[in-house]
C-alpha positions as CSV (number, residue, x, y, z in Angstrom):
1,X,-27.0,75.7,38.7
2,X,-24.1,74.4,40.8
3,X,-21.1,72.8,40.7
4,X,-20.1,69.2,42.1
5,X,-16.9,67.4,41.8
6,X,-17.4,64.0,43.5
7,X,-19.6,61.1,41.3
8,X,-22.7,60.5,43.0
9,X,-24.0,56.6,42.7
10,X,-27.2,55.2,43.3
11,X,-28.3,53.7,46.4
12,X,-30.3,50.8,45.6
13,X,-27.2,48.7,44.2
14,X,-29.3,45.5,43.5
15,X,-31.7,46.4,40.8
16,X,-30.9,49.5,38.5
17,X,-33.0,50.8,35.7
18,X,-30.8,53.3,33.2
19,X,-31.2,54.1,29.7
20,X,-30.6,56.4,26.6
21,X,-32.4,59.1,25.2
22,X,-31.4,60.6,21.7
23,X,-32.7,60.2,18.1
24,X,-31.8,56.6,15.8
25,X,-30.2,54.9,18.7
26,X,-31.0,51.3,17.9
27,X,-27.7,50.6,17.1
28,X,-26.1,52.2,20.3
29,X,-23.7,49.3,22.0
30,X,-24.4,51.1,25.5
31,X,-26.6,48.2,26.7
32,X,-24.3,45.9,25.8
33,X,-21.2,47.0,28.0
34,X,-23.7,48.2,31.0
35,X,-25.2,44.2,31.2
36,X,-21.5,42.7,31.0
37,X,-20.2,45.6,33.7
38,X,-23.8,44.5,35.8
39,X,-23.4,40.8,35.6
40,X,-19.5,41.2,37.0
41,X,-20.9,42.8,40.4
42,X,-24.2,40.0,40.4
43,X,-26.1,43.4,39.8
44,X,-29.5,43.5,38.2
45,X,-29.8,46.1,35.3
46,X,-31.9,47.3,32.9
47,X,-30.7,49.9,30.1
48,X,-33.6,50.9,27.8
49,X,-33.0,52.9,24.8
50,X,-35.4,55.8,24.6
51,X,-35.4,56.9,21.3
52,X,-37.3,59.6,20.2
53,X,-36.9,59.4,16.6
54,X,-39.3,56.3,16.6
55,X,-42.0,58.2,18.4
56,X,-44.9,60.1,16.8
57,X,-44.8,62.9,17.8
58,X,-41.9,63.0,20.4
59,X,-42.7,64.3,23.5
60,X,-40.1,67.0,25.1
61,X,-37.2,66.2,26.6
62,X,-38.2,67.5,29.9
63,X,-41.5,64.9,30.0
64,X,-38.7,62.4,29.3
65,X,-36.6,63.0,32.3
66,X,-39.3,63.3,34.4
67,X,-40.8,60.1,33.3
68,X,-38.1,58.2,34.2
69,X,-37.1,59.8,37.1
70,X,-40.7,59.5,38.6
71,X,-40.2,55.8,37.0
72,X,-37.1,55.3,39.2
73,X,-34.5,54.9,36.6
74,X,-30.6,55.6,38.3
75,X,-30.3,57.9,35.8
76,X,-29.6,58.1,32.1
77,X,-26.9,59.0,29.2
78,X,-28.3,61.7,26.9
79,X,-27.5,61.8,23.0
80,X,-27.9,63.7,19.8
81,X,-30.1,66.0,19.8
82,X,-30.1,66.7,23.8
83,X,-27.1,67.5,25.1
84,X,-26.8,71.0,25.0
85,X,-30.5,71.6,25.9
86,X,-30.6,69.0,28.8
87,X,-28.5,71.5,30.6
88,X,-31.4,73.3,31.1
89,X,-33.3,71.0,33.0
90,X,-30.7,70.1,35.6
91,X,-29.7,70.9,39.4
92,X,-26.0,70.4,39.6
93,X,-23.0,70.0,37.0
94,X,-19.5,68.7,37.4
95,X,-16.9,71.2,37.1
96,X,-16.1,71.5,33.3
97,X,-19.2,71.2,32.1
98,X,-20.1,74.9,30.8
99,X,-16.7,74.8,29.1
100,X,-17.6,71.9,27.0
101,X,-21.5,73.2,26.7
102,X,-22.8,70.1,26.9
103,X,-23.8,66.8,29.1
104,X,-24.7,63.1,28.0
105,X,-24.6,61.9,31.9
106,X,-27.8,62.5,34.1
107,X,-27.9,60.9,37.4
108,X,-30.8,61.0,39.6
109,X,-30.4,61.1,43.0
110,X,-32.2,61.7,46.0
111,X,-34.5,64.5,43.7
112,X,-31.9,66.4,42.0
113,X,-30.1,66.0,38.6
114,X,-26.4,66.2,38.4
115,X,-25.0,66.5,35.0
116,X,-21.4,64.8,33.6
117,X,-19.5,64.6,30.3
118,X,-18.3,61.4,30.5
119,X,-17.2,62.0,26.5
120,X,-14.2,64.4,28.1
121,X,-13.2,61.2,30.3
122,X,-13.7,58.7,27.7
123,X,-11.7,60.3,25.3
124,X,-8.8,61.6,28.2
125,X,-9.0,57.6,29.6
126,X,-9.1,56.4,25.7
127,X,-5.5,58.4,24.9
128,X,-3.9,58.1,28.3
129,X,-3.8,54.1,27.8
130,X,-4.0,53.7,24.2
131,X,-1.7,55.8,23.3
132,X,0.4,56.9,25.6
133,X,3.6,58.3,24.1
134,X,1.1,60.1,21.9
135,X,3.1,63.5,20.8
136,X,1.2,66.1,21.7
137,X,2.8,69.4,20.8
138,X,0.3,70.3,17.8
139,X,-3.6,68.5,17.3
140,X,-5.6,69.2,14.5
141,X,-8.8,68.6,15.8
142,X,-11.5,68.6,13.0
143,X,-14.9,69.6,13.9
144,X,-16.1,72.0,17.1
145,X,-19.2,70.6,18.0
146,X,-20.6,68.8,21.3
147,X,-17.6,65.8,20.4
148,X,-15.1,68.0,19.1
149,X,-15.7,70.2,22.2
150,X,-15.4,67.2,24.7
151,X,-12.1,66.1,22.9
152,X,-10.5,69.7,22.7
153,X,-10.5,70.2,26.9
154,X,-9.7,66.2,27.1
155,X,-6.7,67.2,24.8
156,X,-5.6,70.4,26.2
157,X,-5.8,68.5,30.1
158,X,-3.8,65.6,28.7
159,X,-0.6,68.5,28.1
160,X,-1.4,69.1,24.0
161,X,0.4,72.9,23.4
162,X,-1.9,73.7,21.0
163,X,-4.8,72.2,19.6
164,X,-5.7,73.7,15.6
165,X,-9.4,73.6,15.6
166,X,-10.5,73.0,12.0
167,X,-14.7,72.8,11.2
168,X,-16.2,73.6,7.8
169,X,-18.5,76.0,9.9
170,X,-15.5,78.1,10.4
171,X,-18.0,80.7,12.8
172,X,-18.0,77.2,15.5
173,X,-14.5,76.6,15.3
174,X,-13.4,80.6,16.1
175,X,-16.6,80.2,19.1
176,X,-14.5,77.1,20.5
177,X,-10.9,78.7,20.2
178,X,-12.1,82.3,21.3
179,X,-13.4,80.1,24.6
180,X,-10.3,78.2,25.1
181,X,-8.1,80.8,24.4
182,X,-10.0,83.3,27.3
183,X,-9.2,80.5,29.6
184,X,-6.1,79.5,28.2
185,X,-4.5,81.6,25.7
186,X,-2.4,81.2,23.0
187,X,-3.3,77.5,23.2
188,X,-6.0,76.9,21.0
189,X,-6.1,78.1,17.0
190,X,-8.7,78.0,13.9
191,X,-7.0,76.5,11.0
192,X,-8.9,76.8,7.5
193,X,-6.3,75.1,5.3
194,X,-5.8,71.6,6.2
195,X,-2.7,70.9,4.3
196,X,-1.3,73.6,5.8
197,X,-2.5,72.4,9.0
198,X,-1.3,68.8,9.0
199,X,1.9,69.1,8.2
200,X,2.4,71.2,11.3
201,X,0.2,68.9,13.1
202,X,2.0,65.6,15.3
203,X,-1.6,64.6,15.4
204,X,-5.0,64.4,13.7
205,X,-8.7,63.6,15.9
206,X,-11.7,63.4,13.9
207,X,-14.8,64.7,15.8
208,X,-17.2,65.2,12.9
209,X,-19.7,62.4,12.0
210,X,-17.8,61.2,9.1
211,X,-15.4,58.9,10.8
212,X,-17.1,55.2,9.4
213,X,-18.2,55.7,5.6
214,X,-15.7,57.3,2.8
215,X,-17.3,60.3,3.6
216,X,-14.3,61.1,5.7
217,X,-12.3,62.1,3.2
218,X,-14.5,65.4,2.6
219,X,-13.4,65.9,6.1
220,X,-9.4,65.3,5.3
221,X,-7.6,63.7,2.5
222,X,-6.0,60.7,3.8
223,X,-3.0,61.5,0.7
224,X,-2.4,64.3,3.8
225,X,-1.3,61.4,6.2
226,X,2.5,60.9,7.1
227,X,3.6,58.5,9.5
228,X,4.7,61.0,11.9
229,X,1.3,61.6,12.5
230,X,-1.0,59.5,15.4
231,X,-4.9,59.4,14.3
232,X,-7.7,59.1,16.3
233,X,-11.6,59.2,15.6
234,X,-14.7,59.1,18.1
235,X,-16.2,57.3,16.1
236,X,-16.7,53.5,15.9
237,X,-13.9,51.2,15.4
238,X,-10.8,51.1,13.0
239,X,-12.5,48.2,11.0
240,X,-14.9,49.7,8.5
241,X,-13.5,53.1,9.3
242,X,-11.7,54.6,5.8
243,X,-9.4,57.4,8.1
244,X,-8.3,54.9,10.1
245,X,-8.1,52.6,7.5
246,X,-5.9,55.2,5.8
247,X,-3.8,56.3,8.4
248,X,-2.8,52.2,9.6
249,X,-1.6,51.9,5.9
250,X,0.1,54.8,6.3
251,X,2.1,53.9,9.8
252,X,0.4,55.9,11.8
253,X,-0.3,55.2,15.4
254,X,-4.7,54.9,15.8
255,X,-7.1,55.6,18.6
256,X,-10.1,54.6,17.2
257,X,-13.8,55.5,18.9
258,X,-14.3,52.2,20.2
259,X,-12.1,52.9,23.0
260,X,-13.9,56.6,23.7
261,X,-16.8,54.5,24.1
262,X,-15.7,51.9,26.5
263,X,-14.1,54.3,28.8
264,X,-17.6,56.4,28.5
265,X,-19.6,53.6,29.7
266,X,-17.5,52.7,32.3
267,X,-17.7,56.2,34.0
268,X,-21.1,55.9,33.2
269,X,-21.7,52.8,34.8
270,X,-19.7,54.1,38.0
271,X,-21.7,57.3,38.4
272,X,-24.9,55.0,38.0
273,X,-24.4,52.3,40.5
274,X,-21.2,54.2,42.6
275,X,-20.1,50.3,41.2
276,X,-16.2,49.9,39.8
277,X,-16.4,49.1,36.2
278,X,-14.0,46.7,33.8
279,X,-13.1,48.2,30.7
280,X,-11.3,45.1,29.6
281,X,-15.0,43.4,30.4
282,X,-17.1,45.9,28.4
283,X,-14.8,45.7,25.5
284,X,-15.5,42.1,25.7
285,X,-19.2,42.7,25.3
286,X,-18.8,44.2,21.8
287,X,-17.3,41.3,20.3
């Protein structure tokens, strides 16, 4: 496997099949913002949504990919349970890649794969204009899987110091700081105790699956919240979303996941069709 830097796009501009693969992704709002971005450039675009968890039985990932490369698809995002193991199957990766362990781009091109984590950009484009004067000195960043792993390198890029890497697995949280630190020592750190934690912390990211239901507090109680703090999530938006609920009454600054996910399609969308994408636009689309 190789390293490429560049996006590659697709050459046939005019009519461009993509799509999703991953488990219980009937909900995904990726279509959505892919037909608005499509119908600014007069393009022609199909995004299916592959989703394994409503075939029986599901055939590998591998037969996927092949299938819609052989069915001439541009090239496809890749989600839960893939995107460590779609590595495996690929020809080329962007540089960054390994770090983060993981990939939920695939663009097909001219018969090789090149792999992105467009997560890392989302979330790095997300913070840079939504929050801007976001203090960065200490982020407790709860959970250290694929997500949490995207949002730690975005964050650590972006100028944050330190980044406290909390997970209730503490094993994957010392795996992602011993990583970080070989690269970049003395800048990443496992934290177990999360009071402890945020009141050193100037902000708080939530990278576990708990960010829309009240489950999120088993990740953090929001009584832990101060206004000094700035709160982000990757998941969702802020409406229906109890931390972010919690930390808005609190005065805190938000970044919810709806902008991680606009800023994810539209590097998606680029690397797809080599086409400019509007985030304003896609945003639209989820109204």
């Amino acid at each position: 496997m190789t390293f490429i830097v560049e996006p590659m796009g697709h050459d046939d501009k005019r009519d461009t099949r993509v799509g999703l693969i991953g488990s219980d992704i009937q909900n995904s709002n990726a279509p959505a913002m892919h037909h608005a971005a499509a119908a600014m450039h007069g393009l022609s675009l199909t995004y299916d949504l592959i989703d394994t968890g409503l075939m029986s039985p599901a055939p590998p990932l591998e037969e996927l990919l092949m299938q819609a490369e052989a069915e001439g698809y541009a090239g496809v995002n890749v989600t839960f349970p893939f995107e460590k193991q779609v590595m495996s199957f690929l020809d080329e990766v962007s540089i960054g890649v390994q770090a983060m362990d993981a990939v939920n781009t695939v663009v097909f091109r001219a018969g090789h794969r090149f792999g992105y984590n467009t997560r890392y950009s989302g979330f790095a484009a997300s913070l840079r204009y939504r929050l801007p004067e976001a203090d960065l000195s200490d982020v407790l960043l709860l959970g250290a899987g694929y997500p949490g792993r995207a949002v730690a390198h975005a964050l650590l890029d972006a100028g944050a110091e330190r980044v406290l890497i909390y997970d209730t697995v503490v094993l994957a949280a010392s795996d992602l700081s011993a990583e970080i630190n070989a690269a970049k020592s003395g800048r990443a750190e496992v934290v177990t105790d999360l009071m402890l934690a945020t009141s050193r912390a100037t902000g708080i990211v939530n990278a576990t699956p708990a960010g829309e239901t009240s489950a999120t507090d088993e990740v953090i109680a929001t009584g832990l919240l101060q206004e000094r703090h700035w709160v982000g999530d990757v998941n969702g938006n802020a409406s229906g979303n109890q931390l972010l609920e919690s930390a808005q009454a609190s005065g805190c600054p938000t970044l919810s996941g709806e902008g991680l996910a606009v800023f994810c399609a539209a590097h998606d969308f680029e690397l797809f069709t080599g086409l400019t994408a509007d985030p304003g636009r896609m945003q639209t689309s989820l109204a």
